[in-house]
TITILUM-268012 format. One record per residue (C-alpha): x, y, z; residue in three letters; chain. Coordinates in steps of 0.2 Angstrom, whole numbers, plus 5000, padded with zeros to 4 digits. Layout:
<node><px>X</px><py>Y</py><pz>Z</pz><res>ALA</res><chain>A</chain></node>
...
This chain:
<node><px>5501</px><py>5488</py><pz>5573</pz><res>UNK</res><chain>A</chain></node>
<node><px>5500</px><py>5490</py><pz>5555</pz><res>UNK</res><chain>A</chain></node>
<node><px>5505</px><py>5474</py><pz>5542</pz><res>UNK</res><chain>A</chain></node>
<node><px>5519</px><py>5479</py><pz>5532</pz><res>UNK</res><chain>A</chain></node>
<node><px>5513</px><py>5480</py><pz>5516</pz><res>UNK</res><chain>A</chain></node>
<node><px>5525</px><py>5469</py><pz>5503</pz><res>UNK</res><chain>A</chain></node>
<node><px>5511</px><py>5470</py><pz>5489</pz><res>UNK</res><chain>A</chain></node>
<node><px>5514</px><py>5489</py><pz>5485</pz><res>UNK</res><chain>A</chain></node>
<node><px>5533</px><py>5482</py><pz>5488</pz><res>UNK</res><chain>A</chain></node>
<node><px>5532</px><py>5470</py><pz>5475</pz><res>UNK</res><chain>A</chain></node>
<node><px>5524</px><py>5483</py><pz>5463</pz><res>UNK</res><chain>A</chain></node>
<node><px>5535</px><py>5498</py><pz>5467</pz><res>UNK</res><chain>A</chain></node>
<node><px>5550</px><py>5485</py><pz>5463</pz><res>UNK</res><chain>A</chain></node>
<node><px>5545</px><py>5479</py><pz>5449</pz><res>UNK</res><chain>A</chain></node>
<node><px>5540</px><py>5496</py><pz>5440</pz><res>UNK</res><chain>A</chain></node>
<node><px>5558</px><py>5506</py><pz>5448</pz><res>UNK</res><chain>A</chain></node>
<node><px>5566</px><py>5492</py><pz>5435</pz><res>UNK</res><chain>A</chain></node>
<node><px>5558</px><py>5503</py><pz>5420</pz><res>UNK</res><chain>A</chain></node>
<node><px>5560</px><py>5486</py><pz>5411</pz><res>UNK</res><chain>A</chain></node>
<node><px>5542</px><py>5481</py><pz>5409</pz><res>UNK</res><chain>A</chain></node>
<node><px>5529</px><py>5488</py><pz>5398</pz><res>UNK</res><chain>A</chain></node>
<node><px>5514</px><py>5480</py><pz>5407</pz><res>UNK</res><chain>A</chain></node>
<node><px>5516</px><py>5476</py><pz>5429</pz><res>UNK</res><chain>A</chain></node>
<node><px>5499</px><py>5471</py><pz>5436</pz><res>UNK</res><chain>A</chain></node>
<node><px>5492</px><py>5461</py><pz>5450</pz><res>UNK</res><chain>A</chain></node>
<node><px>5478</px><py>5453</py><pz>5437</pz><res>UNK</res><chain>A</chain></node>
<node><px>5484</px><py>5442</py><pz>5421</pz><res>UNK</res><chain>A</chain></node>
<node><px>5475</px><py>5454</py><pz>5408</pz><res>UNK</res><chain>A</chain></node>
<node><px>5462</px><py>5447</py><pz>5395</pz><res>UNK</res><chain>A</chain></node>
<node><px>5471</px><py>5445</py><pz>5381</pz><res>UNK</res><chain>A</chain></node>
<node><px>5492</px><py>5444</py><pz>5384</pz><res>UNK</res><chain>A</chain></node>
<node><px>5498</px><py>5454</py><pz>5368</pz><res>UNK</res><chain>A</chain></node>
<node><px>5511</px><py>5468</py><pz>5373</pz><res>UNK</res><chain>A</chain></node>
<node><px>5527</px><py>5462</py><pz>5382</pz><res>UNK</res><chain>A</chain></node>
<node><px>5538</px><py>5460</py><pz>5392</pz><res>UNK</res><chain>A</chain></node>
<node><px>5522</px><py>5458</py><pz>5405</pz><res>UNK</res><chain>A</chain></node>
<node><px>5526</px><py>5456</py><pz>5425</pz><res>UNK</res><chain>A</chain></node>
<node><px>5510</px><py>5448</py><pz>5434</pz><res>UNK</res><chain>A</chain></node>
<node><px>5512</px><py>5445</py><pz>5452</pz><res>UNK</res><chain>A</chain></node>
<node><px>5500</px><py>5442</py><pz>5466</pz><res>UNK</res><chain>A</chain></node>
<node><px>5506</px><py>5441</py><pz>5487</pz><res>UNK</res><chain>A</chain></node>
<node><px>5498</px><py>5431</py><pz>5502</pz><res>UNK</res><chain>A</chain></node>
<node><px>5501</px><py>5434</py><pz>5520</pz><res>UNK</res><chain>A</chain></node>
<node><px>5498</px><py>5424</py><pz>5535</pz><res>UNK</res><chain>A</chain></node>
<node><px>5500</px><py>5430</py><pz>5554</pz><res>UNK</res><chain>A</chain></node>
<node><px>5516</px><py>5422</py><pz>5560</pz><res>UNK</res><chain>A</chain></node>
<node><px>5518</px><py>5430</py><pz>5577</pz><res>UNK</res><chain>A</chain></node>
<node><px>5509</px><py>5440</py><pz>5588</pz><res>UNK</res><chain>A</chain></node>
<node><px>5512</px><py>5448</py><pz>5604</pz><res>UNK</res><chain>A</chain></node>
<node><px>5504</px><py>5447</py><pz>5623</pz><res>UNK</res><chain>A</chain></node>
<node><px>5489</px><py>5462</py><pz>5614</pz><res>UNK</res><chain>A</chain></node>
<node><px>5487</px><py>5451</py><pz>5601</pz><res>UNK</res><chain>A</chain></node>
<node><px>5496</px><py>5463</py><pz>5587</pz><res>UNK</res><chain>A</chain></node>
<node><px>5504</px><py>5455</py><pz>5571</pz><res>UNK</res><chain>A</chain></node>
<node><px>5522</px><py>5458</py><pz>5574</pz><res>UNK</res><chain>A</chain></node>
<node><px>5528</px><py>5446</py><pz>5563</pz><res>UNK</res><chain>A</chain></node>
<node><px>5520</px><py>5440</py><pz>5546</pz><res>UNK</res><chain>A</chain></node>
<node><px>5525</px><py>5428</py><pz>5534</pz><res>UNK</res><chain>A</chain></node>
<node><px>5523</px><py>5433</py><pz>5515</pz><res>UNK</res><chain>A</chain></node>
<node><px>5522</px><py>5423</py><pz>5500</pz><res>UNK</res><chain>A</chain></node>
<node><px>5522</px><py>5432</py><pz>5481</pz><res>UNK</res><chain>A</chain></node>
<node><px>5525</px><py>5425</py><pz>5464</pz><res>UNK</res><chain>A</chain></node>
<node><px>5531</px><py>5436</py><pz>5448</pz><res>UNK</res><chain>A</chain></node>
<node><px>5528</px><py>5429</py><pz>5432</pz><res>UNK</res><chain>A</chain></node>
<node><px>5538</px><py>5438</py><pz>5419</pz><res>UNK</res><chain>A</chain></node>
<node><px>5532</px><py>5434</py><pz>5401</pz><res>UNK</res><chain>A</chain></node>
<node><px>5541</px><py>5439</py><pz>5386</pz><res>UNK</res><chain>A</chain></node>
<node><px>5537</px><py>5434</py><pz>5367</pz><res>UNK</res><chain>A</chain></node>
<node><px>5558</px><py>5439</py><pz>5359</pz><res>UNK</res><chain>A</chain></node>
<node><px>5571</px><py>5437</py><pz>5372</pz><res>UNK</res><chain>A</chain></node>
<node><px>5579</px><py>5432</py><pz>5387</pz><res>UNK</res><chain>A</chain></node>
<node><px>5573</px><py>5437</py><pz>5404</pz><res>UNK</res><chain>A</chain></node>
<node><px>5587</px><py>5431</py><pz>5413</pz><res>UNK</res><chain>A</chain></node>
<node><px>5596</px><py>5447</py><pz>5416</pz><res>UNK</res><chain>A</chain></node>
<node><px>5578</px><py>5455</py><pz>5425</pz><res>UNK</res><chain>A</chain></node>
<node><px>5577</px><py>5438</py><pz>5433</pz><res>UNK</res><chain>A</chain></node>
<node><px>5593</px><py>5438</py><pz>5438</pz><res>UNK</res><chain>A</chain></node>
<node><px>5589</px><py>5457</py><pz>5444</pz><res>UNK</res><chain>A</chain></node>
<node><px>5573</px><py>5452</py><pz>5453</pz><res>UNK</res><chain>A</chain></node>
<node><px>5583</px><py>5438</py><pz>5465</pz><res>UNK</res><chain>A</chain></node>
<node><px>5596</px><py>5451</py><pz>5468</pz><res>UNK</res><chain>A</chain></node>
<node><px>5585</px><py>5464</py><pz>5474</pz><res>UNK</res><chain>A</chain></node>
<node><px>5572</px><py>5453</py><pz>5486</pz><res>UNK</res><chain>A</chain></node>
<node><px>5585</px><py>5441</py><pz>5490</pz><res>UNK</res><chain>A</chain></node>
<node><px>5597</px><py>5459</py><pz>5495</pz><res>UNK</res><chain>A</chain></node>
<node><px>5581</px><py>5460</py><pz>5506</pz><res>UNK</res><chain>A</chain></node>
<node><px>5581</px><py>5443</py><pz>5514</pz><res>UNK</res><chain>A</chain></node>
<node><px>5568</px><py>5435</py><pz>5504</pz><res>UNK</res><chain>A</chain></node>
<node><px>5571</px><py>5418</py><pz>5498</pz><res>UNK</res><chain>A</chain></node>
<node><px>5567</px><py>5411</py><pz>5480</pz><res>UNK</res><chain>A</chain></node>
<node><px>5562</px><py>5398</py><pz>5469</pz><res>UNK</res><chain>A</chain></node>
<node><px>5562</px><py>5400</py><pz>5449</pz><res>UNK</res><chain>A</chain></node>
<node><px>5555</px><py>5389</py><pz>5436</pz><res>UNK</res><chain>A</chain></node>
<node><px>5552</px><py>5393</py><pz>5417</pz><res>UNK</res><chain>A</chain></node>
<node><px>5543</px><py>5385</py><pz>5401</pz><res>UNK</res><chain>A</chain></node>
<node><px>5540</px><py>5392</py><pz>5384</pz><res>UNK</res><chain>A</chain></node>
<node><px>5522</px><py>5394</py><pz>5379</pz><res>UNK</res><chain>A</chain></node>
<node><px>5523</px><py>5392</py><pz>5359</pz><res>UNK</res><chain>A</chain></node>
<node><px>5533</px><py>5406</py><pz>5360</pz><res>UNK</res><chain>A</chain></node>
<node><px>5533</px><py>5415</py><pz>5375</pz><res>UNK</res><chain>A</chain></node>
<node><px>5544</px><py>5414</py><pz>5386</pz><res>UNK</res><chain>A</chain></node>
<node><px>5539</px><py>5412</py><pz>5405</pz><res>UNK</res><chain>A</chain></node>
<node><px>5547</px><py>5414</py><pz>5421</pz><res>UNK</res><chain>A</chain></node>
<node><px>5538</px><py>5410</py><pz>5437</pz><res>UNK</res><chain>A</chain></node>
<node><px>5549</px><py>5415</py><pz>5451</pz><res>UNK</res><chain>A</chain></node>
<node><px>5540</px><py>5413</py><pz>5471</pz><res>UNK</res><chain>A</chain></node>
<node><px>5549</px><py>5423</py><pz>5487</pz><res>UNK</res><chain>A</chain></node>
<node><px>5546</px><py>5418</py><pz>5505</pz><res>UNK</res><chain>A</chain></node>
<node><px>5550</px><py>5427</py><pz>5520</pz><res>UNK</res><chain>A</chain></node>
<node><px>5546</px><py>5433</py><pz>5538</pz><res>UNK</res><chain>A</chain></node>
<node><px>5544</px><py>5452</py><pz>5539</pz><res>UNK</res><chain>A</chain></node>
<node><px>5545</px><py>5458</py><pz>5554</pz><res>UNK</res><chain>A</chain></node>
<node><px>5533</px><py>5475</py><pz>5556</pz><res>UNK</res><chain>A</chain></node>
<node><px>5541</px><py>5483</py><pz>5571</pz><res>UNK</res><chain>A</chain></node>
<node><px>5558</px><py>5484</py><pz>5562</pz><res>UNK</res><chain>A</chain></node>
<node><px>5555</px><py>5481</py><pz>5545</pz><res>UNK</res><chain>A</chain></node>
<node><px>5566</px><py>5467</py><pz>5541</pz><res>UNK</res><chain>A</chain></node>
<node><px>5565</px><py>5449</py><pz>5534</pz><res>UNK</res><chain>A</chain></node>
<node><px>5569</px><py>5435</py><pz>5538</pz><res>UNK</res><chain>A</chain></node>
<node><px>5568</px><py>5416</py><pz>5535</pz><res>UNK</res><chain>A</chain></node>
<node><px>5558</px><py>5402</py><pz>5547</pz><res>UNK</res><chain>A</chain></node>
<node><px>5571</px><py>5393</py><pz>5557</pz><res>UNK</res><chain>A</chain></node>
């Protein structure tokens, strides 16, 4: 049974909003073009079945949206709509980095790879 892949997710989602100028998995060397998306994903088996097949895994994934003039709270607001539409669940905290403004927002949830749905531990 194959892991449902929430990385190329995360990225697919993330370019579709044609809002950022730079989406990567890697903070690049030098951050100079905004707005910037970096995010990164972890996984962990949360269920497997009597063959030993990962039928349910649990997925972490972190956006950090960077912007140097303006708000991002309409593509934050965007974001928590369109994972949280999803079943994801989130978290959201921001700072200003002498002038850049910074969103880190952090998704949990259970995917479950036979039928492609999330959900949340409980």
């Amino acid at each position: 049974m194959e892991i449902y892949n929430v990385k190329a997710l995360v990225n697919k989602t993330l370019r579709d909003l044609n809002y950022f100028k730079v989406v990567s998995p890697k903070y690049p060397d030098e951050m100079t073009t905004f707005p910037t998306a970096v995010f990164s994903t972890a996984h962990n088996a949360y269920v497997r079945d009597w063959k030993g097949q990962e039928t349910d895994t649990e997925w972490n994934f972190t956006i950090d949206l960077f912007n140097k003039n303006g708000s991002l709270t309409d593509v934050t607001n965007k974001l928590i709509d369109k994972f949280s539409s999803m079943g994801f669940s989130n978290t959201v905290g921001d700072q200003d980095l002498s002038g850049v403004v910074r969103v880190a927002i952090t998704f949990t949830g259970i995917v479950d790879n036979v039928n492609k749905r999330v959900y949340q531990k409980g």
